[in-house]
Short mmCIF file of the C-alpha atoms (twelve columns), coordinates in Angstrom:
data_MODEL
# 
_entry.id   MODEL 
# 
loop_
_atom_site.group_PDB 
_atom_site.id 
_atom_site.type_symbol 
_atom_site.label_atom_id 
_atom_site.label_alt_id 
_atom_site.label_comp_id 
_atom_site.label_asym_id 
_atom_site.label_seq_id 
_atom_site.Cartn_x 
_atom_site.Cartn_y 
_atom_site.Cartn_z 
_atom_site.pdbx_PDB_model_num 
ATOM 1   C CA . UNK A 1   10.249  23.088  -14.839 1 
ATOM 2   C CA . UNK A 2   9.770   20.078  -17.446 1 
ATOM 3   C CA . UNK A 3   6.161   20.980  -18.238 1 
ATOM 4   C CA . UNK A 4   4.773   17.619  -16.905 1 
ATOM 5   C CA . UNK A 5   2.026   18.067  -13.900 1 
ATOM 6   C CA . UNK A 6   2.798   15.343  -11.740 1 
ATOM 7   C CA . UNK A 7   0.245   15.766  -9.174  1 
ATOM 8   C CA . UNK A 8   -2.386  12.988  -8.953  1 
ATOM 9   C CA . UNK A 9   -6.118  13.126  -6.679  1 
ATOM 10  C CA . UNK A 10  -6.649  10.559  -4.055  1 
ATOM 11  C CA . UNK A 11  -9.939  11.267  -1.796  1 
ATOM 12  C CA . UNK A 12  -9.669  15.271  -1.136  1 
ATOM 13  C CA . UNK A 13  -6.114  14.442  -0.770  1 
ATOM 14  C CA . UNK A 14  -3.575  16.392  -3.369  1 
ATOM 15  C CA . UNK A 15  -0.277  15.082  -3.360  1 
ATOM 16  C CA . UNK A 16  2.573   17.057  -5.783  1 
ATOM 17  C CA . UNK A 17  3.797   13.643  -7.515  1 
ATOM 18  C CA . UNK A 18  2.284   9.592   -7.262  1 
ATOM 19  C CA . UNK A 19  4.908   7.929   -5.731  1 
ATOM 20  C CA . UNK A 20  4.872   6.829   -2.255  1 
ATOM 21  C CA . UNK A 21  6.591   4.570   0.002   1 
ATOM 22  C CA . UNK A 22  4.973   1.061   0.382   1 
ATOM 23  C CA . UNK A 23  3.760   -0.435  3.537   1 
ATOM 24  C CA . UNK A 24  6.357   -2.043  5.797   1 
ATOM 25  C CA . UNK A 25  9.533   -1.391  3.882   1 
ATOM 26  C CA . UNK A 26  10.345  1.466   5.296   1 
ATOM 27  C CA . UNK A 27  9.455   1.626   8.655   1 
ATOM 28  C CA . UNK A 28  7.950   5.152   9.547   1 
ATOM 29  C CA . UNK A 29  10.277  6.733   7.199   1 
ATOM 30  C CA . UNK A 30  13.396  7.623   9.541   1 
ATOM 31  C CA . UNK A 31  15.426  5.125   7.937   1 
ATOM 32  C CA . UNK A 32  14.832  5.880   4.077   1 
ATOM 33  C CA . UNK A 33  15.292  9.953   5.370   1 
ATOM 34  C CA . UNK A 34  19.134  9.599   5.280   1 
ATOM 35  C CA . UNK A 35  18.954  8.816   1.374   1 
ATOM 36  C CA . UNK A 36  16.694  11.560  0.313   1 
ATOM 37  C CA . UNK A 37  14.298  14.350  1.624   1 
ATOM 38  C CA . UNK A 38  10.709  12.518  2.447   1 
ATOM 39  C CA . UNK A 39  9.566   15.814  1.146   1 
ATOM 40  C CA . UNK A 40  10.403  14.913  -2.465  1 
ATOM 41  C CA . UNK A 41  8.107   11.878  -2.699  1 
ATOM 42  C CA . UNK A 42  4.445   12.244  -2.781  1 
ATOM 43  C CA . UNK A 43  3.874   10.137  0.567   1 
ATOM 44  C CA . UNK A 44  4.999   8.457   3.172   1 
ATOM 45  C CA . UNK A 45  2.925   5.062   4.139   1 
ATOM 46  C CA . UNK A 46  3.674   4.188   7.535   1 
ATOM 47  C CA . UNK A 47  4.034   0.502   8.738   1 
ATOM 48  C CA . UNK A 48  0.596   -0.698  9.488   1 
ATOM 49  C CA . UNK A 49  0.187   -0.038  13.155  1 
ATOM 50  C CA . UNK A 50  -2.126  -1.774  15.643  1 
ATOM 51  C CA . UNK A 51  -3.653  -0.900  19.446  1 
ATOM 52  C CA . UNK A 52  -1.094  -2.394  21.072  1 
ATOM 53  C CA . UNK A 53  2.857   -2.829  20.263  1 
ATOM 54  C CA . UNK A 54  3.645   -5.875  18.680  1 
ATOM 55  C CA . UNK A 55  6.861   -7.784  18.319  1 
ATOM 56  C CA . UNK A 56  6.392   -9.608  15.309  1 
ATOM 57  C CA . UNK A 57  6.609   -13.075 14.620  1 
ATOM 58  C CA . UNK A 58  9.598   -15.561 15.458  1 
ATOM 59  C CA . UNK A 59  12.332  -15.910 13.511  1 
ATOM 60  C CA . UNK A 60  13.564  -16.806 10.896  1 
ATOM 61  C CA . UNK A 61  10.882  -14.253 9.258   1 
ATOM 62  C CA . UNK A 62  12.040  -13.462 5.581   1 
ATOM 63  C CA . UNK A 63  13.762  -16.001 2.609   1 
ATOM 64  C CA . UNK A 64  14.840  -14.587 -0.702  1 
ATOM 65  C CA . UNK A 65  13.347  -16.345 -3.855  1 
ATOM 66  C CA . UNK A 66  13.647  -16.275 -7.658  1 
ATOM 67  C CA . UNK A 67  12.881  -12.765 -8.317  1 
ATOM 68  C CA . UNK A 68  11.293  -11.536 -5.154  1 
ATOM 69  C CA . UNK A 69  11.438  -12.556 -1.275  1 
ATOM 70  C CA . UNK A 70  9.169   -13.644 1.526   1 
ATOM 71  C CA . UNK A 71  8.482   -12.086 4.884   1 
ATOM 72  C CA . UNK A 72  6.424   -13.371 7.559   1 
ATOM 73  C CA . UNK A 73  7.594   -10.175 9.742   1 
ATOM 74  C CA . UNK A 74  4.003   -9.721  11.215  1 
ATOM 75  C CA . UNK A 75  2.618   -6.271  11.924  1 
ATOM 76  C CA . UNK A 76  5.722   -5.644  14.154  1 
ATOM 77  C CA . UNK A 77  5.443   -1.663  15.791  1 
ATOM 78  C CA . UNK A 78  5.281   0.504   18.675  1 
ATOM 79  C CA . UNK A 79  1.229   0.649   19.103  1 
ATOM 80  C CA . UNK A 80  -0.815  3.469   18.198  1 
ATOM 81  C CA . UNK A 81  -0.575  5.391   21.239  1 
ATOM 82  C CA . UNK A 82  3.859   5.747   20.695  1 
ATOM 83  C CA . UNK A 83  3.372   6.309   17.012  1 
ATOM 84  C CA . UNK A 84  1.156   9.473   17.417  1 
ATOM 85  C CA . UNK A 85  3.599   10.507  20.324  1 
ATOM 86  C CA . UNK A 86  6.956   9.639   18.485  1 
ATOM 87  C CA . UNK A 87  6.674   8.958   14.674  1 
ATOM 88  C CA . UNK A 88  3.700   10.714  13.658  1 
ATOM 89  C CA . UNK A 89  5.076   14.510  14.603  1 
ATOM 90  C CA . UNK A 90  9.003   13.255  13.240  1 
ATOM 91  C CA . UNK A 91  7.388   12.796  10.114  1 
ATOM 92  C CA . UNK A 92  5.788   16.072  9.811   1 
ATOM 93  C CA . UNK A 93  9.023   18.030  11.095  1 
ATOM 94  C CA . UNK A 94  10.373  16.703  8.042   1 
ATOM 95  C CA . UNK A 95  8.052   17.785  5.671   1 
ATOM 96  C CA . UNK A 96  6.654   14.255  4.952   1 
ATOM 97  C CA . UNK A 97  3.227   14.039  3.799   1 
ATOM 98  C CA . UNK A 98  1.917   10.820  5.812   1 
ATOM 99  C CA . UNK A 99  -1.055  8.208   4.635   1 
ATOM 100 C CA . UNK A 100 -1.355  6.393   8.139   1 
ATOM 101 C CA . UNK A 101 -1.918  2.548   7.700   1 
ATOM 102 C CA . UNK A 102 -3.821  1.137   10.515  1 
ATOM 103 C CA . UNK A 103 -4.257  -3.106  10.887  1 
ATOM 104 C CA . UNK A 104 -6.720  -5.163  13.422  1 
ATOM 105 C CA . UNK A 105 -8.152  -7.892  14.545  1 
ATOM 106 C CA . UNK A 106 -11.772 -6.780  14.962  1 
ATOM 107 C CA . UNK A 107 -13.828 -4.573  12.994  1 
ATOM 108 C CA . UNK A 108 -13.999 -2.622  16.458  1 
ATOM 109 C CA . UNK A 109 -9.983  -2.086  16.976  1 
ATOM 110 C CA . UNK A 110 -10.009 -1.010  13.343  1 
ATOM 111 C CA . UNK A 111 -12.832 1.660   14.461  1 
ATOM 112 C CA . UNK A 112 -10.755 2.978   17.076  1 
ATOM 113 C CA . UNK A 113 -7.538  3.102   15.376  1 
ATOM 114 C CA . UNK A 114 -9.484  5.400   12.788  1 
ATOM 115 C CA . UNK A 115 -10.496 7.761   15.662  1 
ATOM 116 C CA . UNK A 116 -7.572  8.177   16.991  1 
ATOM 117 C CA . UNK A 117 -5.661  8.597   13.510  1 
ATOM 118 C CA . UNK A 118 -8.699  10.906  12.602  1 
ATOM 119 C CA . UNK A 119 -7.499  13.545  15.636  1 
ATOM 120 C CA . UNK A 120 -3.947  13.481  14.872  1 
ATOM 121 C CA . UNK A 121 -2.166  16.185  12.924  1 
ATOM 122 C CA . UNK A 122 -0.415  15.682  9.703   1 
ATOM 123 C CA . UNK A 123 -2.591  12.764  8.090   1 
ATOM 124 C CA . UNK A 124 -3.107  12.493  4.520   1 
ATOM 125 C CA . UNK A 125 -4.916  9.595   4.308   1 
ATOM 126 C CA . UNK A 126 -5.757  6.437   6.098   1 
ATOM 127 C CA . UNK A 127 -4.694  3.201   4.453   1 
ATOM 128 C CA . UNK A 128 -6.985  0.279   5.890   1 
ATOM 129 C CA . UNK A 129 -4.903  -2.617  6.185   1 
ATOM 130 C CA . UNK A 130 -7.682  -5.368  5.690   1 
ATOM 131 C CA . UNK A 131 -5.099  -8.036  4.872   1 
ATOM 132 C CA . UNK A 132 -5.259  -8.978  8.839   1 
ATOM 133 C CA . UNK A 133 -6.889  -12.350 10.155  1 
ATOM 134 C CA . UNK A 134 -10.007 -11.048 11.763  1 
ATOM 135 C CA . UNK A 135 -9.712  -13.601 15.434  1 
ATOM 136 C CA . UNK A 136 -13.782 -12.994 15.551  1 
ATOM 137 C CA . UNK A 137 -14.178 -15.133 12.143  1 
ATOM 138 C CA . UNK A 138 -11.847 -17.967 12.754  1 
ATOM 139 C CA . UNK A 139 -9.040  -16.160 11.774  1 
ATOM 140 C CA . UNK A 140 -10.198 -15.297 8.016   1 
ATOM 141 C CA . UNK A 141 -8.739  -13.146 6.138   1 
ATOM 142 C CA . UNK A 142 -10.517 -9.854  5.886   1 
ATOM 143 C CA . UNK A 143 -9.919  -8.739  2.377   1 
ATOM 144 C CA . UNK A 144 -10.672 -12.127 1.859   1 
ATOM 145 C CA . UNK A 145 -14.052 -12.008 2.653   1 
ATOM 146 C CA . UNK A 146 -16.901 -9.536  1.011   1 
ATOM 147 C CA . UNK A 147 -18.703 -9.282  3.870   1 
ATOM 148 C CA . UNK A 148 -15.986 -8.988  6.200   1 
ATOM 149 C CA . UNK A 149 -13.810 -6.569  4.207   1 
ATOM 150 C CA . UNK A 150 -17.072 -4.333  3.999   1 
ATOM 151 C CA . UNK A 151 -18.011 -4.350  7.472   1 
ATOM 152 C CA . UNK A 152 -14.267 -3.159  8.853   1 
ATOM 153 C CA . UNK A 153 -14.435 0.005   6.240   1 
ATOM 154 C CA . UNK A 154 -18.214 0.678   7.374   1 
ATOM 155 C CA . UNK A 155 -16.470 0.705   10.843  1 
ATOM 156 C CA . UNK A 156 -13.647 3.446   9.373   1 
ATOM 157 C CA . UNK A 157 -15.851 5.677   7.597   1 
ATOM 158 C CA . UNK A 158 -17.953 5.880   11.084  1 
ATOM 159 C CA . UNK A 159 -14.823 6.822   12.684  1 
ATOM 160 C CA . UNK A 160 -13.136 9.507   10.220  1 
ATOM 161 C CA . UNK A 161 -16.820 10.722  8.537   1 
ATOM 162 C CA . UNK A 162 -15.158 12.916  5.744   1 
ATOM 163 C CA . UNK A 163 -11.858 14.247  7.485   1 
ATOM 164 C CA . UNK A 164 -9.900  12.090  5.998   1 
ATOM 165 C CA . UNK A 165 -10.073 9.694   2.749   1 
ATOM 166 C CA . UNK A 166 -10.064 6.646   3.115   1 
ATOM 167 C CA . UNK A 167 -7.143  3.836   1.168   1 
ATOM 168 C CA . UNK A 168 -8.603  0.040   1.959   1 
ATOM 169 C CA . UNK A 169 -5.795  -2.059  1.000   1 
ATOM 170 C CA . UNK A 170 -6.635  -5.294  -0.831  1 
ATOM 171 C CA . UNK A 171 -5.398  -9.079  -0.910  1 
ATOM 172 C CA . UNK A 172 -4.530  -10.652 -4.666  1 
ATOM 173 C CA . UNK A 173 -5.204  -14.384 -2.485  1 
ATOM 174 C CA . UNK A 174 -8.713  -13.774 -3.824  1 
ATOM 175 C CA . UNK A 175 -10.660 -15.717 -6.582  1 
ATOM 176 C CA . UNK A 176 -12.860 -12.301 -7.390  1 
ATOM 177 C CA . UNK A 177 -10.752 -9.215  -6.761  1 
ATOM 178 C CA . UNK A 178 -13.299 -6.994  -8.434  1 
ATOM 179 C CA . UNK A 179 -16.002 -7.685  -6.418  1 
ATOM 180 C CA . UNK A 180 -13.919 -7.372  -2.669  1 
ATOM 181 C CA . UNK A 181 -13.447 -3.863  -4.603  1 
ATOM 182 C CA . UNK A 182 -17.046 -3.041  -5.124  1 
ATOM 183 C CA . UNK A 183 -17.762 -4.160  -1.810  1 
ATOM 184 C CA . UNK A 184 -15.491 -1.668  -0.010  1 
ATOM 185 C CA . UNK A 185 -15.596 1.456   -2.409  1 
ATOM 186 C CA . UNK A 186 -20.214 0.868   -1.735  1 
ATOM 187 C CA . UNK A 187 -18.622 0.919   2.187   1 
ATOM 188 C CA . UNK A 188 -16.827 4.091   1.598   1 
ATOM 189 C CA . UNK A 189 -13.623 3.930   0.585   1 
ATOM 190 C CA . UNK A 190 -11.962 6.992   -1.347  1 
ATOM 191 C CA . UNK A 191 -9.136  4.948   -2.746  1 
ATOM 192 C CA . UNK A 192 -7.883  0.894   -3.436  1 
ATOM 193 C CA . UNK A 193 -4.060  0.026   -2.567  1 
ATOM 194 C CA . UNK A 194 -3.347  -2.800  -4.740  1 
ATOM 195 C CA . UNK A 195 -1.847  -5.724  -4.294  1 
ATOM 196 C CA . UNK A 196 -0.814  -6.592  -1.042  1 
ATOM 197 C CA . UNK A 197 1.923   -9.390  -1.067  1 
ATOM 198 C CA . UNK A 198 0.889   -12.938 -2.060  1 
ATOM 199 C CA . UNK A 199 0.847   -15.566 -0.047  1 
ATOM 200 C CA . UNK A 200 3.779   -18.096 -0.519  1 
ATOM 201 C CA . UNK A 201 6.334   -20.725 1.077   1 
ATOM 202 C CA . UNK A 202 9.662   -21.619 0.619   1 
ATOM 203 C CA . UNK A 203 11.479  -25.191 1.809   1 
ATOM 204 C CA . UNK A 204 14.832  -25.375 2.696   1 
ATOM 205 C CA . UNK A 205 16.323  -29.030 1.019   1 
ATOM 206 C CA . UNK A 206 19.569  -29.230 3.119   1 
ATOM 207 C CA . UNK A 207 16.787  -29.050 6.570   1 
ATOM 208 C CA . UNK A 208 14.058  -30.842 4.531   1 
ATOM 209 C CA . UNK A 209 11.674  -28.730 6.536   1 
ATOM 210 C CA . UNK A 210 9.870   -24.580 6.002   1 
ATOM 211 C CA . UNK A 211 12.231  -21.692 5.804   1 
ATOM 212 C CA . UNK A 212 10.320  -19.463 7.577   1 
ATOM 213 C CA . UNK A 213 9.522   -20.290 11.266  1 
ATOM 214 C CA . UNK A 214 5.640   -19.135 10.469  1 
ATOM 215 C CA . UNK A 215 5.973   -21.832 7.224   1 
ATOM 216 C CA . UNK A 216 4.485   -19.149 5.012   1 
ATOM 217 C CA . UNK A 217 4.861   -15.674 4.346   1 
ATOM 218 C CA . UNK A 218 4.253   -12.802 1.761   1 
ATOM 219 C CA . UNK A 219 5.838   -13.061 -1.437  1 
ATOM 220 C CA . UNK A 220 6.637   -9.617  -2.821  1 
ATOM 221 C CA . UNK A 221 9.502   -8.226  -5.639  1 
ATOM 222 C CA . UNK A 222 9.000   -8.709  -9.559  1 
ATOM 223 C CA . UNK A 223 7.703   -11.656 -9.461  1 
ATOM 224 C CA . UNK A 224 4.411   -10.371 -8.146  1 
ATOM 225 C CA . UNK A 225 4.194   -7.859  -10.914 1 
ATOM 226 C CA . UNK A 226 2.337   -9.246  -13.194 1 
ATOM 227 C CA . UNK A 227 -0.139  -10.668 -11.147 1 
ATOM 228 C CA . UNK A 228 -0.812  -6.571  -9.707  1 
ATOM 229 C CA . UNK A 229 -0.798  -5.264  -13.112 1 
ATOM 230 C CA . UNK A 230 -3.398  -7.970  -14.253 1 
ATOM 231 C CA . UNK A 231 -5.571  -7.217  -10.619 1 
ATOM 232 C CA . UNK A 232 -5.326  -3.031  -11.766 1 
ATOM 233 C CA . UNK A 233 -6.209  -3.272  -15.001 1 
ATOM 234 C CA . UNK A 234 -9.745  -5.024  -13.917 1 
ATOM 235 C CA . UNK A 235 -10.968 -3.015  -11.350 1 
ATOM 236 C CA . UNK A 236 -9.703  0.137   -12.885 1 
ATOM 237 C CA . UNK A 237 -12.127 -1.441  -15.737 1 
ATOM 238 C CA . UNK A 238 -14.757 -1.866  -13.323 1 
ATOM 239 C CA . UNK A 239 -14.489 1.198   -11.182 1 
ATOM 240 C CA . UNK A 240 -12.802 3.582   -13.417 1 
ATOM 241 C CA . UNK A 241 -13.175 6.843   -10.935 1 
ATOM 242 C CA . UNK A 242 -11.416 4.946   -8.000  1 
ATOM 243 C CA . UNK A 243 -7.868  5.765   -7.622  1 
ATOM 244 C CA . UNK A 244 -5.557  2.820   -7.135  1 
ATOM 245 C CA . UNK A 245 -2.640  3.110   -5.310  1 
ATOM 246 C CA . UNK A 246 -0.835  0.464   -7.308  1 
ATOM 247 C CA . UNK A 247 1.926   -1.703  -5.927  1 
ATOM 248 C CA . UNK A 248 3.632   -5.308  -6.460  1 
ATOM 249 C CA . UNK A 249 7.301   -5.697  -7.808  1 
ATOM 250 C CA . UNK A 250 8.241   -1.952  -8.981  1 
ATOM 251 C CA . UNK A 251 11.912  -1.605  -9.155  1 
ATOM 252 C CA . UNK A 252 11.900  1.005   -11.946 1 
ATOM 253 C CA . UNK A 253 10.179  3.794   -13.738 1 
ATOM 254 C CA . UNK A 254 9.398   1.901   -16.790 1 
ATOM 255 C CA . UNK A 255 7.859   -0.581  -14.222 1 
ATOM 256 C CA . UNK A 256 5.541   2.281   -12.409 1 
ATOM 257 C CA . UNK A 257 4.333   3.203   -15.521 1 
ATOM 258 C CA . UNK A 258 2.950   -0.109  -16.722 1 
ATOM 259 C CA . UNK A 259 0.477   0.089   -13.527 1 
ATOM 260 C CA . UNK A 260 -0.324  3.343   -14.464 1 
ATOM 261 C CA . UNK A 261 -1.296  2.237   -18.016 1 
ATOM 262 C CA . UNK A 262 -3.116  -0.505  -15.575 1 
ATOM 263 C CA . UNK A 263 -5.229  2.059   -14.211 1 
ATOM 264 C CA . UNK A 264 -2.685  3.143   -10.980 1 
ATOM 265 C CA . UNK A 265 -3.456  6.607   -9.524  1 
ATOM 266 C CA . UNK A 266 -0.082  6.542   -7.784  1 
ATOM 267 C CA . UNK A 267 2.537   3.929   -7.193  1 
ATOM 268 C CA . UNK A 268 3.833   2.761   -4.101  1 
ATOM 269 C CA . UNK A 269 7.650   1.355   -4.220  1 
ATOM 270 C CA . UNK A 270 8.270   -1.565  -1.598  1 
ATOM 271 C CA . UNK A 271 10.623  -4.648  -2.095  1 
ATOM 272 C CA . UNK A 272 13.055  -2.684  -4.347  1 
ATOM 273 C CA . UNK A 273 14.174  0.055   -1.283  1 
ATOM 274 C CA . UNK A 274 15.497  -2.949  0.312   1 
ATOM 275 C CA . UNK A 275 18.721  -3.399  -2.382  1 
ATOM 276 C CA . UNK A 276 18.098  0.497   -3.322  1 
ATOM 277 C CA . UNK A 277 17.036  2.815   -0.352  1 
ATOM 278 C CA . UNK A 278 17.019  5.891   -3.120  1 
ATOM 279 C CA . UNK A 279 14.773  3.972   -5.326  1 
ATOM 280 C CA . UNK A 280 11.418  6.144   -4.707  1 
ATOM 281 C CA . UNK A 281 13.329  9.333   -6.362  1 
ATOM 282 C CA . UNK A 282 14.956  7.313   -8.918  1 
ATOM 283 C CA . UNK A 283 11.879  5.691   -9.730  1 
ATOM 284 C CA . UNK A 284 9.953   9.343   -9.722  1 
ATOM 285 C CA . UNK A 285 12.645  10.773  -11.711 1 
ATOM 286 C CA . UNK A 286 12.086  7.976   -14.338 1 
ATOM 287 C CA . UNK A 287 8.593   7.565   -14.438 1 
ATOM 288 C CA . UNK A 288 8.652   11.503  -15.048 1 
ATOM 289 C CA . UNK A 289 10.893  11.558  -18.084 1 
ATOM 290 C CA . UNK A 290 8.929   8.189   -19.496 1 
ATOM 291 C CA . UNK A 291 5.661   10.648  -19.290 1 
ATOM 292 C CA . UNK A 292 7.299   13.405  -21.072 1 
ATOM 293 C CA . UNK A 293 9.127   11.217  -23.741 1 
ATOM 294 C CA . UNK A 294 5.216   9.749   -24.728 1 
ATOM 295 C CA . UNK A 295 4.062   13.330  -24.670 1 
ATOM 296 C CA . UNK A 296 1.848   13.677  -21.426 1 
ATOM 297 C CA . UNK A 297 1.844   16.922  -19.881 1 
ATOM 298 C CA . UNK A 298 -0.498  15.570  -17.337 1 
ATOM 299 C CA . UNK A 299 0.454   12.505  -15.630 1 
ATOM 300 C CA . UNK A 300 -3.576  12.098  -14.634 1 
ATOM 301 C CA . UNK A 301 -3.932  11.695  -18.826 1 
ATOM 302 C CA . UNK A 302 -1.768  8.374   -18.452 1 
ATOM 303 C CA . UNK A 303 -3.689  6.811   -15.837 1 
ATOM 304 C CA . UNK A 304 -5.293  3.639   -16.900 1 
ATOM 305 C CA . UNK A 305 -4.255  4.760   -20.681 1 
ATOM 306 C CA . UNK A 306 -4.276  0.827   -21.598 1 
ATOM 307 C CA . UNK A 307 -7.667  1.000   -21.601 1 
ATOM 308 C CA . UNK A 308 -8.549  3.427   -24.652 1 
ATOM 309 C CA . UNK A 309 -10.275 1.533   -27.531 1 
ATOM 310 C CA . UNK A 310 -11.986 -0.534  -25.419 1 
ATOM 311 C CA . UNK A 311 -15.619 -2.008  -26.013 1 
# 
């Protein structure tokens, strides 16, 4: 035992350590599950998955770049129907505790997506994937847009009632981050994932023309880091009892701990299982001895520690 409790509180979800997997870097977990036991982490976080299966977008669909990469993969997957059938019960064979993203392009498919989710066995959490073009707005952003962001968690809490909590991730393309956050937590949101990639484009000189067949893409990798440490730090100011899933360019424990000192409740680990599929343990097993070394014994007493002295 080292004497550190590493558990961390999101919604009336209890998970035995913070860090999880990251949206759409690991699939739905099969792949990183020859590396290390899911079990060890504190959740999976599935691909976001729509209605209906998607192939993604055309290739070429991802460029490296100083310090990070872009992807313009779109919300490739099965459908939701498949991933209850097939991925859903794989996960929870394995012992993997699951936090179910879910992405649309109406408030109303994001609705349904929650009931459906809501019946399944084996959920943690939802994660609300509100970095989607909503097609009934003119293709705006959702997270990008108080209103809109609002209305498509209104939808999910209808759906799921208290069953499950409730994760709405957010977009850093935003001028006012703190307010999209006030906006959904008034809506009914348990928890804030935080930040989403950023959006970004990359020319190729020798073709004189985009990289990416989509032109632009998410940037994501340590170059984004500062940018989510900087977007925790406020609304953890703002909304100090909300956990924040924190994300955005973590490749090690000294890195996971900075957004904890931000305000993160838990720390998801993305870009960096792409060079490093056994990064989420290694990352665990450093942010652990970090805590101990500043003499936590709680890893909750760290969260948004940056803050102390504050007026």
């Amino acid at each position: 035992m080292s004497g550190l409790d590493f558990s961390t509180v999101i919604g009336q979800a209890v998970l035995p350590n913070p860090i999880l997997t990251a949206s759409g870097c690991a699939a739905n977990g099969k792949e990183l599950s020859a590396f290390f036991p899911l079990e060890e982490i504190g959740a999976v976080v599935t691909k976001s998955v729509m209605s209906q299966p998607r192939s993604g977008r055309a290739t070429p669909r991802m460029a490296e770049t100083p310090s990070g990469m872009l992807n313009a993969i779109g919300l490739q997957g099965p459908g939701i129907d498949a991933f209850l059938k097939e991925d859903l019960p794989w996960l929870v064979e394995h012992g993997a505790r699951t936090v179910v993203s879910i992405a649309g392009e109406s408030v109303d498919e994001f609705a349904a997506l929650a009931r459906k989710v809501r019946g399944a066995q084996g959920v943690s959490a939802i994660e609300v994937n509100i970095s989607c073009p909503n097609v009934e707005n003119r293709g705006l952003v959702f997270a990008c847009d108080r209103n809109s962001a609002r209305e498509v968690i209104e939808a999910v809490k209808r759906s799921v009632g208290n069953t499950l909590p409730i994760i709405a991730k957010l977009s850093p393309d935003v001028t006012d981050i703190v307010s999209i956050a006030e906006e959904v937590v008034a809506a009914g949101a348990d928890g804030l994932a935080m930040i989403n990639t950023l959006l970004g484009m990359v020319i190729n000189t020798e073709t004189m023309r985009p990289q990416l067949a989509n032109k632009t893409g998410g940037l994501s990798g340590p170059a984004i880091r500062p940018v989510a440490v900087r977007a925790i730090f406020q609304v953890h100011r703002a909304l100090p009892e909300v956990p924040i899933v924190g994300m955005g360019g973590v490749l090690t424990g000294n890195d996971a701990f900075e957004l904890v000192l931000a305000g993160a409740s838990a720390i998801s680990v993305g870009t960096a299982t792409f060079h490093d599929p056994s990064a989420p343990v290694r990352i665990k097993r450093e942010l652990e001895a970090l805590l101990l070394a500043r003499g936590f014994t709680r890893f909750a007493d760290a969260v948004g520690y940056a803050h102390r002295g504050e007026k």
